[in-house]
C-alpha positions, -999 to +999 in steps of 0.1 A: -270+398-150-289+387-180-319+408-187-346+394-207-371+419-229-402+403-240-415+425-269-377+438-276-383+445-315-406+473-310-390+509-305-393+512-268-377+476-265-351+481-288-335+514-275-338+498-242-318+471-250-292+488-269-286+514-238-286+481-212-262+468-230-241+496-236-231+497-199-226+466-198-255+437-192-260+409-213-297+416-231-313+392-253-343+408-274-373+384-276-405+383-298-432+359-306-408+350-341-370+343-330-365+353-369-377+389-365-354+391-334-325+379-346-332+404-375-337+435-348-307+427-332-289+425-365-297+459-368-290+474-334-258+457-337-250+475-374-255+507-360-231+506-333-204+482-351-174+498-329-191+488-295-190+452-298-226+451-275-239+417-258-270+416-273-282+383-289-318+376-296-348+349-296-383+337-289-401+353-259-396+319-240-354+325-244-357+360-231-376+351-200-353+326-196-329+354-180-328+367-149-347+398-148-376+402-177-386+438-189-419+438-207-421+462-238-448+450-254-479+469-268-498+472-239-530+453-253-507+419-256-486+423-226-508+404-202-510+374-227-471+376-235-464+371-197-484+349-197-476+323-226-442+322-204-457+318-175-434+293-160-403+310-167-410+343-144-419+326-114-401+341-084-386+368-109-386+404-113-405+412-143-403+454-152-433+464-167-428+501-191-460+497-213-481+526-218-520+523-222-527+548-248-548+560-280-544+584-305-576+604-309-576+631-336-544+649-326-541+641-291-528+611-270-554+601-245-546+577-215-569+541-217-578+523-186-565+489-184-583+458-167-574+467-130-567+496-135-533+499-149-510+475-174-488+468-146-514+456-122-528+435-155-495+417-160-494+411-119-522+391-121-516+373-153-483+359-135-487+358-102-456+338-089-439+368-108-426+402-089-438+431-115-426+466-113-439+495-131-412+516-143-394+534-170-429+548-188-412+582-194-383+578-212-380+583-245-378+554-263-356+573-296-333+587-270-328+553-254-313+543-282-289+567-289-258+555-272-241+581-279-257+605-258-269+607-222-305+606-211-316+627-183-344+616-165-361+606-131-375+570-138-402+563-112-405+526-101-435+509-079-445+470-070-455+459-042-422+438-041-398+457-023-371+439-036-388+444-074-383+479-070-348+476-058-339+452-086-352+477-107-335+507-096-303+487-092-307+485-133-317+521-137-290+536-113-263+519-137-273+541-171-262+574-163-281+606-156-316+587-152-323+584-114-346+559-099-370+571-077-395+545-051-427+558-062-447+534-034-472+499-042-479+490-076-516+511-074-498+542-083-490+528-121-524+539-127-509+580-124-478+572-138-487+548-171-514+576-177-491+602-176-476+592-202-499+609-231-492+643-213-456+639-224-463+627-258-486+659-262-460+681-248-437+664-273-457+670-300-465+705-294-433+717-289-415+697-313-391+682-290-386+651-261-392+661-230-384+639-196-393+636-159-372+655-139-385+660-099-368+688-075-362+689-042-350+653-035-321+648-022-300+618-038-292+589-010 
């Protein structure tokens, strides 16, 4: 599978893509610029010169060219990114991680979104597309440090059942996160807000915390 990330030179898109392709799928990092791309992936690719990882890079409109699109874009531009590719999602599962947040003084505070959530934004921006919210908790720094597990529950909802099984399909293959059917794609209100509790837990204990949920039993 070839997985697409539209926004892929920020930090969240970037240690995505390195961990994707560290087990093995084919990632190509996108951006408005193919130039600042190529020069992310360049660098992702330095780091790790021993791993030899399938990443390759280009404009937004090459990485939705794939078959499954992760949006990593700040939230504020990731209805219009979809959207400037419109025709290139339709009928495919597009995974939606952005966060809707400010920083006010020294605290994160959750924004709300046109309808609601970013996830819900991007739905209707592409309609023809299946969005999934998903992957909003992990930390984006510990993404991209191959070298080390991440261990976290990774909450997914759309109201595409076969979104959110496309989706967890992806997660299930990067080991110790565990995908977890969270419902319709209403609750990525919760779950994007949620978001600036963990940055202000990571900020007041100095450290990077994750989801983890008991008393599920694994299928």
């Amino acid at each position: 599978m070839r997985i697409g990330v539209l926004g892929g030179t920020g930090p969240a898109g970037r240690g995505l893509a390195v961990r994707l392709a560290s087990v093995g799928f084919e990632v190509i990092l996108g951006s408005r610029s193919k130039y600042r791309a190529m020069e992310a992936r360049d660098k992702l690719v330095a780091v790790w010169p021993d791993r030899e990882l399938p990443i390759d890079s280009g404009d937004n409109e090459t990485a939705a060219d794939c078959d499954l699109i992760v949006l990593a874009t700040p939230w504020d531009a990731a209805a219009a990114t979809v959207q400037s590719v419109e025709g290139h999602l339709n009928g495919k599962v597009v995974v939606s991680m952005c966060n809707a947040l400010a920083r006010v003084a020294h605290e994160f505070q959750p924004l709300v979104p046109p309808r609601g959530s970013v996830a819900a934004s991007v739905q209707a921006a592409v309609p023809k597309a299946k969005v999934a919210a998903a992957l909003h908790h992990v930390p984006a720094k510990e993404l991209g440090e191959i070298d080390h597990p991440v261990d976290s529950d990774v909450l997914i909802c759309s109201d595409h059942p076969d979104a959110t099984e496309a989706t967890a399909a992806i997660v299930t293959q990067i080991p110790d996160l565990r995908p977890l059917d969270a419902g319709e794609l209403s609750n990525a209100a919760p779950i994007e807000a949620f978001a600036a509790v963990l940055l202000q837990l990571n900020g007041r204990y100095k450290t990077r915390v994750a989801l983890r949920f008991t008393g599920l039993n694994d299928e």
